[in-house]
C-alpha positions in Angstrom: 5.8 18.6 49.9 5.0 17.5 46.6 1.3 18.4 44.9 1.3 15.5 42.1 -1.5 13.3 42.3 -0.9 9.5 42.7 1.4 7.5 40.0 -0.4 6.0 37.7 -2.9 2.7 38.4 -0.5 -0.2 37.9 3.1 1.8 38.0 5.5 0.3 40.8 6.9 3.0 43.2 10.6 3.0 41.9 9.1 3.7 37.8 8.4 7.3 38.7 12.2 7.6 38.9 14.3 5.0 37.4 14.3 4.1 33.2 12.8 1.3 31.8 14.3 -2.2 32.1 15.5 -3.0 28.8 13.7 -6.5 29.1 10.5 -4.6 29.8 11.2 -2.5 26.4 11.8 -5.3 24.2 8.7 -7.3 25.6 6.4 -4.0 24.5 8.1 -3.7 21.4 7.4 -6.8 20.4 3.7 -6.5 20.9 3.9 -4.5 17.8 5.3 -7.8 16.1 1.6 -8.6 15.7 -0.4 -4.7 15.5 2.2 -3.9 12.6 1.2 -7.5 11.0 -2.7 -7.1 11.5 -2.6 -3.1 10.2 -0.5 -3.7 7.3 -1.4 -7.5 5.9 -5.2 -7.1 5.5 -4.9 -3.5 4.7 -2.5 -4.5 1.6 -4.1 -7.3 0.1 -7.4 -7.4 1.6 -9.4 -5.5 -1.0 -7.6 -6.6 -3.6 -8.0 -10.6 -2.5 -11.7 -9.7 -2.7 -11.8 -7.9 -6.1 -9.0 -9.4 -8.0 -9.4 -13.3 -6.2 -12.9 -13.9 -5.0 -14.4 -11.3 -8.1 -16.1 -9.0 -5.4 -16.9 -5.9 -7.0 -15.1 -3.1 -5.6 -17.5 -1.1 -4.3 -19.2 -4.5 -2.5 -15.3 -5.1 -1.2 -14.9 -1.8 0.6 -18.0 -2.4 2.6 -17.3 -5.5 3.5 -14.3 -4.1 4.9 -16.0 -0.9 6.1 -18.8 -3.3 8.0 -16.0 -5.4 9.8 -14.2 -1.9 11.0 -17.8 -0.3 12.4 -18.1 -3.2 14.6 -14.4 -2.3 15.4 -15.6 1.2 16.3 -18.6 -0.5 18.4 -16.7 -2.5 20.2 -13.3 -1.0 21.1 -14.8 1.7 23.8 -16.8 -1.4 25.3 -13.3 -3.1 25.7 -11.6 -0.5 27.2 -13.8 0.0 30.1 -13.7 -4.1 30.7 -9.8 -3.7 30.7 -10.3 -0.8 33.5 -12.3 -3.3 35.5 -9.8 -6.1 34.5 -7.2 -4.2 36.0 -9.2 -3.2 38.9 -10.6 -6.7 39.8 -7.4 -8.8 39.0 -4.2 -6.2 39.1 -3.4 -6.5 35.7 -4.8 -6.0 31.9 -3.4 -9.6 30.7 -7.0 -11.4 30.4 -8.4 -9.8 27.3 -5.1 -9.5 26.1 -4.1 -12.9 26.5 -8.1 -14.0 24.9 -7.4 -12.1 21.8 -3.5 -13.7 21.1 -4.8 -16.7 21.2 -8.2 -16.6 19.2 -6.3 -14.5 16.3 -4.4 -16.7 14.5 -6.9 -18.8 14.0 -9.8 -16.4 12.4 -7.0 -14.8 10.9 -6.5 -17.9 8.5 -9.8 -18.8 8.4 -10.3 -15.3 6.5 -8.4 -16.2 3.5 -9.5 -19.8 3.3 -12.5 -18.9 1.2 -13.4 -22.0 -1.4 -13.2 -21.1 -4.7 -15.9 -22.5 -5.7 -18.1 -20.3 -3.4 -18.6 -17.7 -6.1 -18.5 -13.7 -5.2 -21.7 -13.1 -2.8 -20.9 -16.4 -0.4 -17.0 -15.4 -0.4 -17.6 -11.7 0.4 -20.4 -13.0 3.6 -17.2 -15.5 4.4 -14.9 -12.7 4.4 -17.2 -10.2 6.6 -18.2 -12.7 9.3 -14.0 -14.3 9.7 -12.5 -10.7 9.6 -15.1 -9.2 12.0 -14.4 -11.9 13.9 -10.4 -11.3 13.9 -10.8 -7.6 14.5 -12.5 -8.1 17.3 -9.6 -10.8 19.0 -7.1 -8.0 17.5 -9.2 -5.5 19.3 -9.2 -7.8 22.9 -5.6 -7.2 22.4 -4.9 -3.4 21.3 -7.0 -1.8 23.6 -5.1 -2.8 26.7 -1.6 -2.5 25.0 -1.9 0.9 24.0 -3.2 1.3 27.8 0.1 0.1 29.2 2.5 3.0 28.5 0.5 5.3 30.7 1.1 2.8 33.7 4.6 1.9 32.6 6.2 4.6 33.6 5.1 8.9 34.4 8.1 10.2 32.8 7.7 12.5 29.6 11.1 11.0 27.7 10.9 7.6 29.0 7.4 7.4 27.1 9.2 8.7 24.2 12.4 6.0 24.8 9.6 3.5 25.0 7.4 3.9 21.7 10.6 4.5 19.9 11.5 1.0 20.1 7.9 0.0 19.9 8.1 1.4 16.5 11.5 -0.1 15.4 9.9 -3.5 16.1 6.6 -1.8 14.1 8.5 -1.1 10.8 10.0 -4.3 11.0 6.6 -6.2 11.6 5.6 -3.7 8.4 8.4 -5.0 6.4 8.2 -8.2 6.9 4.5 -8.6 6.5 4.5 -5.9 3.7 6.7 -8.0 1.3 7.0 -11.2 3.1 3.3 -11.9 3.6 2.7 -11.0 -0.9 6.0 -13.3 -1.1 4.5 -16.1 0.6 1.8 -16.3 -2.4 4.4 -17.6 -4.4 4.1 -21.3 -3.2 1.3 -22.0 -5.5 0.2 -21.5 -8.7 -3.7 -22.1 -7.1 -4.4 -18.6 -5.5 -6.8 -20.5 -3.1 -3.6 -22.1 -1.9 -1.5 -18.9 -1.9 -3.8 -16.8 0.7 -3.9 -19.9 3.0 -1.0 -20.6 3.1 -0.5 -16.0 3.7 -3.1 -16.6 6.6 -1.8 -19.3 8.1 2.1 -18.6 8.4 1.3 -14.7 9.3 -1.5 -15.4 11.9 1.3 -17.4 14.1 3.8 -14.7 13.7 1.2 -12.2 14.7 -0.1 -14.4 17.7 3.4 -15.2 18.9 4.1 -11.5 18.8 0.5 -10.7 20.8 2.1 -13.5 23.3 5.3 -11.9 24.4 4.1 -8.7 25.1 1.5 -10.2 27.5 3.9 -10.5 30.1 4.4 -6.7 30.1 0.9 -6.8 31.3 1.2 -8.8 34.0 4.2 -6.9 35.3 3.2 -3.8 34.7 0.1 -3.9 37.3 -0.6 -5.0 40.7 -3.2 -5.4 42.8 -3.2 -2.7 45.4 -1.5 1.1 43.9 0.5 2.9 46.3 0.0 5.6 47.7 1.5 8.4 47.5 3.7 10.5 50.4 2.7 13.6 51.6 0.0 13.9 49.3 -3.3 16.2 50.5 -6.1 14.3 52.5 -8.3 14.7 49.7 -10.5 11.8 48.0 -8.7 9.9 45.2 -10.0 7.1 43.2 -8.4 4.3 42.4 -8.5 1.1 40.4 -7.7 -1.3 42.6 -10.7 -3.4 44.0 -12.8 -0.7 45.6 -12.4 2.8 46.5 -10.3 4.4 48.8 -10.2 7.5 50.4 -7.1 8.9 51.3 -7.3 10.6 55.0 -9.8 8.4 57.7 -12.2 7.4 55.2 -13.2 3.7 54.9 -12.6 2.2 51.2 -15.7 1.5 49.7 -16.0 -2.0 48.0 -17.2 -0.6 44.9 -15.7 0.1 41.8 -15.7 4.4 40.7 -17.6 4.3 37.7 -17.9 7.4 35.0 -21.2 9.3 34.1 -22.0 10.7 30.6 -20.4 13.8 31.3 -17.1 12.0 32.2 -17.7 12.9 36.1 -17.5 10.1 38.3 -20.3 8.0 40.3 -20.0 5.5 43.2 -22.8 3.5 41.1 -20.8 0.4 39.1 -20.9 1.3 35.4 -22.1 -2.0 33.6 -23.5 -2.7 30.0 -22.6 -0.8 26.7 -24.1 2.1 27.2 -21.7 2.7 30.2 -18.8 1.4 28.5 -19.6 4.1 25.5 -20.3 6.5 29.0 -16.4 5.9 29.8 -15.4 6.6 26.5 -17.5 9.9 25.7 -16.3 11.1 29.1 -12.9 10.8 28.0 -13.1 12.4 25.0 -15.4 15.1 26.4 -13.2 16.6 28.7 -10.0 16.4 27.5 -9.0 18.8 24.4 -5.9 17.5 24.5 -7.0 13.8 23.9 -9.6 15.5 21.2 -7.0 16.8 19.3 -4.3 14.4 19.2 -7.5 12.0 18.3 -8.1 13.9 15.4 -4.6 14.6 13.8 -4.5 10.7 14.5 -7.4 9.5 12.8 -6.8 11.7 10.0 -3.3 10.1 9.1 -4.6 6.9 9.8 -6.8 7.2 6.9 -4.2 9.5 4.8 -1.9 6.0 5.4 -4.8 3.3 5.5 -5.5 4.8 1.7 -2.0 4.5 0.6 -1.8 1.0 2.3 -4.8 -0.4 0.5 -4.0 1.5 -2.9 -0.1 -0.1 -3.0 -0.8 -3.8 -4.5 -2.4 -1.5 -7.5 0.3 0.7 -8.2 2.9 -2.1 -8.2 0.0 -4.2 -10.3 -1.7 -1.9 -12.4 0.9 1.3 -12.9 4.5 -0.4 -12.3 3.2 -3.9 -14.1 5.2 -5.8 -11.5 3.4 -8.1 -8.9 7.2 -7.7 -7.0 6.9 -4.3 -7.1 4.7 -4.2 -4.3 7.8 -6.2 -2.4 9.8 -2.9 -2.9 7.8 -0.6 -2.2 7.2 -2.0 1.5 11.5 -2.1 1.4 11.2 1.6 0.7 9.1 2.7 2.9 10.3 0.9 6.1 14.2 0.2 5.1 14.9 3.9 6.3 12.6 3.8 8.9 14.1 1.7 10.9 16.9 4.2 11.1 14.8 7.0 11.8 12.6 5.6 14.3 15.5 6.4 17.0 16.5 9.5 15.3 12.6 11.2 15.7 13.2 10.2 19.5 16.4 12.1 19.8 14.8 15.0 17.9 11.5 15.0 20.3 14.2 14.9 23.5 15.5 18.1 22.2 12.8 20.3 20.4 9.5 18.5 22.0 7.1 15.6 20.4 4.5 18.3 19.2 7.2 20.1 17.1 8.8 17.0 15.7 5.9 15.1 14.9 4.9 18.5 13.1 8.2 17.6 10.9 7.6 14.9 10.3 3.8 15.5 9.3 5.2 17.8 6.6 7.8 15.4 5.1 5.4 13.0 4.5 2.9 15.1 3.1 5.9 16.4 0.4 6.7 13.4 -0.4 3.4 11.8 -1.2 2.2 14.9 -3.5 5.5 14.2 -5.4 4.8 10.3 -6.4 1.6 12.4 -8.4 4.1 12.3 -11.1 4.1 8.5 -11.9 0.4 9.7 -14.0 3.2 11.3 -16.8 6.2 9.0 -16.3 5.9 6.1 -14.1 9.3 4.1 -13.3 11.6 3.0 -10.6 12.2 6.8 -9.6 9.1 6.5 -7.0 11.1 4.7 -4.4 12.6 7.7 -3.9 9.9 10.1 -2.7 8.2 6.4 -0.9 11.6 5.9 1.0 11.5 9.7 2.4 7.8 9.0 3.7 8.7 6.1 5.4 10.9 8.0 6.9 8.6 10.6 8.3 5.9 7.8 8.8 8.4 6.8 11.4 7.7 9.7 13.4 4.6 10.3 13.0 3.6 6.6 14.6 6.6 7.3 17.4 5.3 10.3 18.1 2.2 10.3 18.8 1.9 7.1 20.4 4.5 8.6 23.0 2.2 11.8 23.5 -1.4 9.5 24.3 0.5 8.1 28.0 1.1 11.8 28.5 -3.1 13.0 28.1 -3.7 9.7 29.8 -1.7 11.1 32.6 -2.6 15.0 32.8 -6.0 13.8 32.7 -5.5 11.2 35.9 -3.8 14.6 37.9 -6.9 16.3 37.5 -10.0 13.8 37.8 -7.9 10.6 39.2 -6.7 7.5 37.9 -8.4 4.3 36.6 -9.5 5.3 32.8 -6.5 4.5 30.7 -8.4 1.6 29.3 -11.1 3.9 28.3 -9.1 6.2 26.9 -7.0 3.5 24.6 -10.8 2.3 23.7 -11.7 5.2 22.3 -8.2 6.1 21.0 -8.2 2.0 19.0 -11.9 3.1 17.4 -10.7 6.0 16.3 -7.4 4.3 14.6 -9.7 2.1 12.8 -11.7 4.4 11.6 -9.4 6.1 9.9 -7.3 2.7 8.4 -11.2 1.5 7.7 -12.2 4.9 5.4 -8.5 4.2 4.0 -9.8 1.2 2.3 -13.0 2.3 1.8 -12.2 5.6 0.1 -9.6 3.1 -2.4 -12.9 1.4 -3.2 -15.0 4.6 -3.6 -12.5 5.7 -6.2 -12.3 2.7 -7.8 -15.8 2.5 -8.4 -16.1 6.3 -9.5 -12.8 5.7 -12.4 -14.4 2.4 -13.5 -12.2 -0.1 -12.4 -12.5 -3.5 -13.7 -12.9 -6.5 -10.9 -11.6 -10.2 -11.9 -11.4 -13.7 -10.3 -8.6 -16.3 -10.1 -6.2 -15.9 -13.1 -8.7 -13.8 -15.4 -7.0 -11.3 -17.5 -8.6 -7.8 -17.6 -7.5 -4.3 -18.8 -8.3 -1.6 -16.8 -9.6 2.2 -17.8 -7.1 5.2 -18.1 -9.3 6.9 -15.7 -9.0 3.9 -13.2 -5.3 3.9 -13.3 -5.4 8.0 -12.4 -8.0 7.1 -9.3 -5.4 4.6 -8.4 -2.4 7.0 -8.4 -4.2 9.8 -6.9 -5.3 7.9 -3.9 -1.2 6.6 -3.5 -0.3 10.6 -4.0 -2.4 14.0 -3.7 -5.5 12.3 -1.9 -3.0 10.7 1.1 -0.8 14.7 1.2 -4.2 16.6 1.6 -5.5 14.5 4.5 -1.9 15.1 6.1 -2.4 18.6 5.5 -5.5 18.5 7.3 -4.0 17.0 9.9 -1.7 19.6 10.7 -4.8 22.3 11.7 -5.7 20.0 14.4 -2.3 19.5 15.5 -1.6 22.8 15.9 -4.2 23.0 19.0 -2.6 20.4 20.6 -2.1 22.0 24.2 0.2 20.0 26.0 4.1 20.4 26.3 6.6 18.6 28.6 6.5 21.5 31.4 2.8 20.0 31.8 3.9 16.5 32.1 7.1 16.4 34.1 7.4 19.4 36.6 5.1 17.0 39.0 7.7 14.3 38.7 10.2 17.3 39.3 8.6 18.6 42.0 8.0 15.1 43.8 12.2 14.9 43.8 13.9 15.5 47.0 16.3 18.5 46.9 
């Protein structure tokens, strides 16, 4: 007789034992067609579109940037509890999802069709109100896609199998929006015409991307979860519309809801402060989730500061506006090699070790580009290609170990909060990219760096161009080194996720 709680809210019966379609792969994967575009297009030329286009002052930039990505953080944990009740109401996470593929492309051009003739204050309110805007139709759609692997499938590999491919399809979307989207700038002399013409073409790839992997959602959920054999007469909730108890009970009509302290309540959870309730109750009682938050977050930013800080090495340290072209072909030309190989390595020594690796690769390689402040040249796609090769892992890896906490937490206080939990896990992603950009502009500031509008010729400050290379280099390797302390508390391993699924097998 098998002890495992219930399969996950959503997961048909025959996932808990048979692999992953490939159809069902690719359609997830290509979600990440449009989260690789979104992370890595405004991240890259964002900033510099406001100091260097619009004449934003740097330090004005990064909080308009830094505004946009606190409502991120406001909102996110709000969506993820409306995609728990989405899925609990209809069978499936698809609504927001589809809401926010749709709206995107749209806001997302409208953020770099500022008029020139605006002048800096009127472009940087322009910029604030359209990005918040298309962070929060990006958000509609993250929150329930990172939800979906938990529901997708219990195993411990097929997770693994899963995001790998995810991020093949992610450094691909990187690639192609890292030098394609810069590229695309080149139709125009008129920079007004070069950034629409960026917004327009790369909001439809994103969308279309955001599209395909809406079906995922819709097959990945029903309405009714099944229940599961042999299992104890004991109470367990459920997402599906109401509450059932499992024995001679009568389900109740009423949606489980979560208090504060992340217990739950027959009371329906409804307005923000419940949302948040979901979120903190999550994050409260789960160390795992705490941890694996935090060595997140804290690369997030470590790789949001590099992101934002790579259109001024290639402009203001390489003197080459292609430059920023190939540095995106360095970092994600190898990656899409090592993606796959991170997956085999995880399958043999476990995700916590190899993502480990791969943390202290990266972290090598970034303090070793320090030394384009005594000779700068093409050498520095050498140390830029090995960290894309760890970066590899280290989105694989953990984005393959948040289904597992999702899971160990549903064994032990029931199923129905995955949304939460990709809520909280989305705000805390965004923070990090968010002080990424931030922090570029902080330094900036602090090394007196010069902003300039349209086709303005400035010179810039030695100590500017040694902020610039220390936020690409020593800044990025000590947040990764930070990382590594909470990482190392990480409890979970893969006895902890699959000896249910083992134990559930008939002899």
């Amino acid at each position: 007789m098998s002890n495992e709680a219930p399969p996950a809210t959503g997961v048909p019966a025959t996932t808990s034992s048979a692999r992953l379609s490939r159809g069902t792969i690719a359609r997830y994967a290509t979600g990440s067609l449009g989260t690789g575009g979104f992370a890595t297009l405004p991240g890259l030329v964002l900033t510099y579109y406001l100091t260097d286009s619009l004449g934003v002052a740097a330090l004005a930039a990064g909080a308009v940037i830094t505004v946009a990505k606190v409502w991120d953080v406001v909102i996110d944990p709000v969506i993820g509890a409306l995609t728990d009740r989405d899925l609990a109401r209809h069978g499936s996470r698809r609504r927001l999802m589809l809401i926010g593929a749709l709206a995107l492309p749209v806001l997302f051009a409208l953020t770099f069709a500022v008029p020139p003739s605006l002048g800096p204050l009127v472009a940087g309110i322009w910029v604030l109100l359209a990005f918040t805007l298309t962070a929060t139709a990006f958000s509609l759609f993250q929150v329930p896609y990172i939800a979906l692997p938990a529901e997708l499938t219990p195993r411990y590999d097929e997770r693994t199998r899963l995001l790998t491919w995810r991020v093949v399809v992610l450094t691909l979307a990187i690639l192609l929006f890292g030098a394609g989207g810069p590229a695309l700038r080149r139709v125009s002399e008129d920079p007004f015409v070069q950034y629409l013409v960026m917004g327009v073409v790369c909001g439809v790839v994103i969308g279309i991307g955001m599209l395909v992997a809406t079906g995922v959602a819709k097959r990945a959920a029903g309405p009714t979860r099944p229940e599961a054999p042999d299992a104890a007469p004991q109470p367990i909730r459920e997402s599906a519309p109401g509450r059932r108890e499992v024995g001679n009970e009568q389900a109740s009509r009423r949606p489980a809801a979560l208090s504060p302290e992340g217990g739950a309540t027959d009371a329906p959870a409804a307005g923000i402060r419940a949302h948040f309730a979901e979120g903190i109750g999550a994050l409260r009682r789960s160390r795992a989730f705490r941890m694996l938050l935090s060595t997140f977050v804290l690369q997030a930013l470590a790789t949001g500061l590099m992101l934002a800080g790579a259109q001024y090495v290639a402009t203001w340290v390489l003197h080459s506006q292609a430059a920023v072209e190939l540095l995106f072909v360095a970092l994600i030309a190898p990656a899409l090699l090592a993606a796959p190989a991170w997956g085999v390595v995880a399958r043999r020594i476990g995700k916590e070790r190899t993502f480990t690796i791969a943390s202290v690769v990266f972290a090598i390689a970034a303090v070793s580009i320090l030394g384009m402040l005594w000779a700068p040249g093409d050498w520095i796609y050498v140390p830029v290609g090995i960290a894309g090769i760890a970066y590899a892992g280290m989105q694989s890896l953990p984005m393959a170990m948040l289904p597992d906490v999702i899971s160990h937490d549903e064994r032990t206080h029931g199923p129905g909060r995955a949304g939460s939990f990709s809520g909280v896990w989305t705000a805390g992603e965004t923070v990090g990219f968010a002080l990424g950009a931030t922090t570029l502009a902080v330094i900036l500031a602090v090394t007196g760096y010069v902003s300039s509008t349209g086709t303005q010729v400035v010179e810039q400050p030695d100590a500017a161009i040694t902020g610039i290379v220390v936020s690409f280099s020593l800044a990025p390797a000590v947040l990764i080194a930070l990382s590594l302390l909470t990482l190392a508390r990480y409890p979970l391993r893969r006895a902890d996720i699959d000896h249910h699924d083992t134990e559930s097998q008939p002899a």
